[in-house]
N, C-alpha and C positions, 0 to 999 in steps of 0.2 A: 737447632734443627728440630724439626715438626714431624715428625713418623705419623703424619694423618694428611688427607686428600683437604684442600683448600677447596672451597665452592664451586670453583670453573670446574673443579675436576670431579668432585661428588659428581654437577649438571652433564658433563662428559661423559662418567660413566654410565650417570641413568638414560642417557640416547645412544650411547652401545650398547648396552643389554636390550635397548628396546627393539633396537633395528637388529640384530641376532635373534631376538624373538620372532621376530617379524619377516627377514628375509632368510633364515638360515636354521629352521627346524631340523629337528636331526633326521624326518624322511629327505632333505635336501644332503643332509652328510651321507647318506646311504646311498643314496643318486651318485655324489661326485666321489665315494668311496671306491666306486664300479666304473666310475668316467676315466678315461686316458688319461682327458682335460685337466681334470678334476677342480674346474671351477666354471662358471659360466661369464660368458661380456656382463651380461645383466647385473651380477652379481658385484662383478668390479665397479662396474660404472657406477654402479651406487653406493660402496665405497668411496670412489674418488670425490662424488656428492657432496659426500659427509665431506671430506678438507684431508680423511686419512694417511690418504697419500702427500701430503702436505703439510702435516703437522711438524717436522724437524725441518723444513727445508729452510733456506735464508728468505726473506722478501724479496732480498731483488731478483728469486728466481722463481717466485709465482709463490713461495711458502708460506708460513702461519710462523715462522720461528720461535717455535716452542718447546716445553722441556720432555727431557723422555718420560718423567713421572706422567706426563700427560700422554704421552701415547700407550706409556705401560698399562692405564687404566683400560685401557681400549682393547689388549692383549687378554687381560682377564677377563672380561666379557668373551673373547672369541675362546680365549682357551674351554669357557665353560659348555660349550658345543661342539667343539674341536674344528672348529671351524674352517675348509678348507680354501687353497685360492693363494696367488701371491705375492699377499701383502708383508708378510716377515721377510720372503728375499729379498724384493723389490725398495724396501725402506729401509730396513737396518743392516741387508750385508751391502745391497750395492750402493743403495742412495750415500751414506752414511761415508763407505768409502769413497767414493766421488766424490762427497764435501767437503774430507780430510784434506785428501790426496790431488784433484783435479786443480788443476788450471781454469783460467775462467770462459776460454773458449769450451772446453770439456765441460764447466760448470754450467753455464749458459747452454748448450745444448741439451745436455741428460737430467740433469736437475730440471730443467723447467720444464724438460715434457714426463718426468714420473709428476709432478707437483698436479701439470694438467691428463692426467693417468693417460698419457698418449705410449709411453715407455715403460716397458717392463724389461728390470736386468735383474741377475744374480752374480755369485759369486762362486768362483770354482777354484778347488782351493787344497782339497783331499786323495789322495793318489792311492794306486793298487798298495801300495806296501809300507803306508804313511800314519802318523797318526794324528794328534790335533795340535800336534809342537810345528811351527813354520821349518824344524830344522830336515824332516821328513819330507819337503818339496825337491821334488829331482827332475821334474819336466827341464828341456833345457830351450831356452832362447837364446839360439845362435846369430847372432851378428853376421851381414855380409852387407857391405857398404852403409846402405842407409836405413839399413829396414833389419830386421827379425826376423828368424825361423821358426814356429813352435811345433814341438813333436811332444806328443806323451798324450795320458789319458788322464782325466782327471775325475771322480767317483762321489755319489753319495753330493751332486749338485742341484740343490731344492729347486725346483722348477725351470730348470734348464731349456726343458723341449717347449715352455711358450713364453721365454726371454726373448726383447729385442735385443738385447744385450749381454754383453758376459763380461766379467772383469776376473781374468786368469792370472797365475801367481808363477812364475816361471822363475829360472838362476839365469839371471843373464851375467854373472860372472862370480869367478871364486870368491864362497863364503865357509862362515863355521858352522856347526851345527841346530846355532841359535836361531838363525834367519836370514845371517849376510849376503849378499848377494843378490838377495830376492827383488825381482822387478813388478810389476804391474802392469798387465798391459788390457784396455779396454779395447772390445771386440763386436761389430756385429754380429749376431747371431748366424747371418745369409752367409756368412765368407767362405770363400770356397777351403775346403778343407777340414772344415770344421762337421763334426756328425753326431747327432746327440739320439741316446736309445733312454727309456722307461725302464727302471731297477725294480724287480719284483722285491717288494716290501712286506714288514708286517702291518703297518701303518700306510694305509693306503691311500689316508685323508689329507697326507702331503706327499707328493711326488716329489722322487730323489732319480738324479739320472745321471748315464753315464756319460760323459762329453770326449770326444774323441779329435785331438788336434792332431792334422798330416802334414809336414810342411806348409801349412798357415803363415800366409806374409803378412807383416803388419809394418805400419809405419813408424820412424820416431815419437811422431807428434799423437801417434793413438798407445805410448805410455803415458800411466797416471802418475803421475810426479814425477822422482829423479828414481834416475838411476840405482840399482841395487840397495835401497830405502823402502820400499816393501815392506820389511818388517814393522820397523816406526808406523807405520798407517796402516798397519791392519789391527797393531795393538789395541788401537782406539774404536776401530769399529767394529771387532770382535767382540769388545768388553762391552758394546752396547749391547749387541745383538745377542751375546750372553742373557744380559739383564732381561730383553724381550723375550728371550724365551721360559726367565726363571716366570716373567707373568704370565705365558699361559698356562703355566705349568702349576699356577697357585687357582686361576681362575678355573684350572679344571677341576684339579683337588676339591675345588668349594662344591663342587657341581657333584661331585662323587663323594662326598660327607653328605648332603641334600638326599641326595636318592635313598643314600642308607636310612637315616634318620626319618625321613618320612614312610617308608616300606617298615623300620621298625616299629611306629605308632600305630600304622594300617593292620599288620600281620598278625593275625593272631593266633596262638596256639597255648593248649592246657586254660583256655578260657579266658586270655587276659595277653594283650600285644606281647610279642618279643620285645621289643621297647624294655619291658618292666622285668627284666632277668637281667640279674646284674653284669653276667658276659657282654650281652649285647651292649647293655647300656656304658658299661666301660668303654668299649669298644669306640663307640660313636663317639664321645666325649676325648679319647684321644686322637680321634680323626679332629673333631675343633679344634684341640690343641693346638695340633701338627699345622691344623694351615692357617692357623692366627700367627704361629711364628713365623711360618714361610712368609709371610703377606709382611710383618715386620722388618723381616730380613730384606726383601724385595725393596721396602720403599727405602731402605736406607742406599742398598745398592743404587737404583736409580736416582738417587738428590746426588750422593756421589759423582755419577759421570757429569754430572753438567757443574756441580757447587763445590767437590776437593779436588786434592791434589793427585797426581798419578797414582803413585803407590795405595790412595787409599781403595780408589776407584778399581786397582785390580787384584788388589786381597777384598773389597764390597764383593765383587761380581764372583770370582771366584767361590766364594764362601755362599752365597747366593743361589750359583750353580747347584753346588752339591747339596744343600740343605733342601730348594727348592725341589730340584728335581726327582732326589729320594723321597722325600714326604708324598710327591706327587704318585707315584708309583705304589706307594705301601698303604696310603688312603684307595684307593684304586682296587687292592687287594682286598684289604677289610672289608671295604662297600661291596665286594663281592662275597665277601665271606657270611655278611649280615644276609646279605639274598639268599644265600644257599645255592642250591638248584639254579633257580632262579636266572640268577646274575652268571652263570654259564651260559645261557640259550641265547642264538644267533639272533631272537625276537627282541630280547633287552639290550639297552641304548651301553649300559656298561662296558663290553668289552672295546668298546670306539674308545676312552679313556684309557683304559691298561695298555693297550696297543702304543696310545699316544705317550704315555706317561715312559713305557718302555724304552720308546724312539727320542725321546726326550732326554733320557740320562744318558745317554752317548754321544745325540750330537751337542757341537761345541767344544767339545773335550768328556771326559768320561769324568766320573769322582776322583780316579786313582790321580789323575792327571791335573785337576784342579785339587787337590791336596796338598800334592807336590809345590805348584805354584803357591798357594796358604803358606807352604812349609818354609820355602826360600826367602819368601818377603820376613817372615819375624823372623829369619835367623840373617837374613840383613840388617833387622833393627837392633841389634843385642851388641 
């Protein structure tokens, strides 16, 4: 195994930073930081352009079928702008589960139209009193003849209010606290019953909302997969969706090492850069560190979900989580530390980063929580 980017993917990355450069300047993150929206058509559409939304999908459904290391690379580029819009839900919670989980008339519909960016879904998934274990899911899907009832509220759902779609995680019958029971059911967004509000955030460069199911009727045939198997297919495209977020969360990091280190060359004070004091200069030098091993960490997580075995892919990802997403955060810190003053003021691009970095180490699961999971797998292997 190769812990380095293969040429497709080098050429990959350098037309993602390009087009970030190009369509997504951080007066555009400032714009959609303030927007409802918080992305524009234009912005997608060009997007779907690029293949982005089609990079994991199968071919026979309009995709590129290719590996996550190769969209990862494209996460890091956007992370490094924080770039807003909803490509993370739309590809790695819903797509992702649709591909697991879906039947081929469900594949064949929502697969080919995220592939041709005609569909946008997410995944709802987190409740008033829940945490990121599926055992914490208590919405309930009541059976009566042939169809479904769903009541409950489901919280903290990345772009919900401009999904065509939703894939909600309900007990459609007794389980334990692991997951059992859990069902899947895919949802238009329009159905009646269904109500979705914008959650006042710190991070406002991703919308999170709150979705509100009333007696919602759904049919059999708009569950994904079987029956009370939920859990088995979210495993899988949680630990993806994990892994995409450990890449923005590295490509932001690089982005927030850059500002520091270039402000310390520029800056100068006592007649001679900050750069050239050895606080500073330590400083920045462990910001390199930090996100040369998360970026390590990262790619092994991502060969994982597509090239090992279960177990490895979810002590990768987990381990991943937590490394990435704290480095992300405490780089974040520093580069504001080297600023000073500075890197407080609403005028500098930094605190877009902290904000992100912060919203970043929660969702997915939290450290504590992906620990725990680290914790279980080697005391299964022993």
């Amino acid at each position: 195994m190769k812990i380095k980017l293969n040429d497709d993917q080098v050429e990959i990355a350098r037309q993602a930073q390009r087009f970030i450069e190009n369509e997504c300047p951080m007066e555009y993150v400032r714009e959609m930081f303030e927007d409802p929206r918080g992305f524009t058509d234009d912005s997608w559409q060009k997007m779907v352009e690029m293949g982005w939304t089609a990079m994991l999908l199968p071919e026979a459904y309009g995709g590129l079928d290719m590996d996550l290391m190769d969209l990862c690379v494209i996460f890091e580029a956007m992370g490094s702008s924080v770039t807003p819009g909803p490509l993370f839900s739309t590809v790695l919670l819903a797509a992702e589960t649709v591909k697991v989980a879906g039947d081929e008339t469900q594949k064949g519909r929502y697969l080919t139209g995220i592939a041709e960016g005609k569909l946008r879904g997410t995944l709802a998934l987190s409740e008033p009193d829940g945490g990121a274990d599926l055992g914490y899911v208590r919405m309930e899907a009541r059976a009566e003849g042939d169809r479904f009832f769903l009541n409950g509220t489901k919280l903290f759902v990345p772009d919900a209010h401009t999904a065509d779609f939703l894939i909600v995680a309900a007990r459609s019958g007794e389980g334990d606290d692991t997951g059992g029971g859990i069902s899947l059911f895919i949802l238009d967004s329009g159905l009646e019953g269904i109500s979705t509000s914008l959650l006042p955030t710190m991070d406002s460069t991703r919308k999170l909302c709150a979705v509100e199911l009333k007696d919602v009727s759904v049919r059999q045939e708009d569950m994904l997969g079987k029956q009370g198997q939920g859990w088995d297919y979210l495993q899988r495209s949680l630990r993806r969706a994990q892994v995409g977020l450990c890449a923005e969360s590295v490509g932001g990091a690089e982005r927030c090492m850059k500002i520091a280190t270039e402000y310390a060359k520029e800056r100068v004070q006592f007649d001679q850069p900050i750069g050239a004091f050895q606080a500073v200069k330590h400083r920045c030098s462990q910001m390199f560190l930090e996100v040369e091993s998360a970026r390590s960490l990262l790619y092994w997580a991502a060969w994982t979900q597509d090239h090992g075995d279960s177990k490895d892919a979810t002590l990768s990802s987990s381990a991943a989580k937590v490394y990435c997403a704290e480095n992300f955060k405490n780089v974040a810190c520093a580069a504001i530390q080297v600023l000073a003053g500075t890197g407080f003021t609403w005028e500098h691009d930094l605190h877009f980063f902290l904000k992100r970095a912060k919203a970043n180490e929660v969702m997915m699961g939290d450290a504590v929580y992906h620990r725990e999971e680290i914790a279980r797998i080697m005391e299964e292997e022993e």
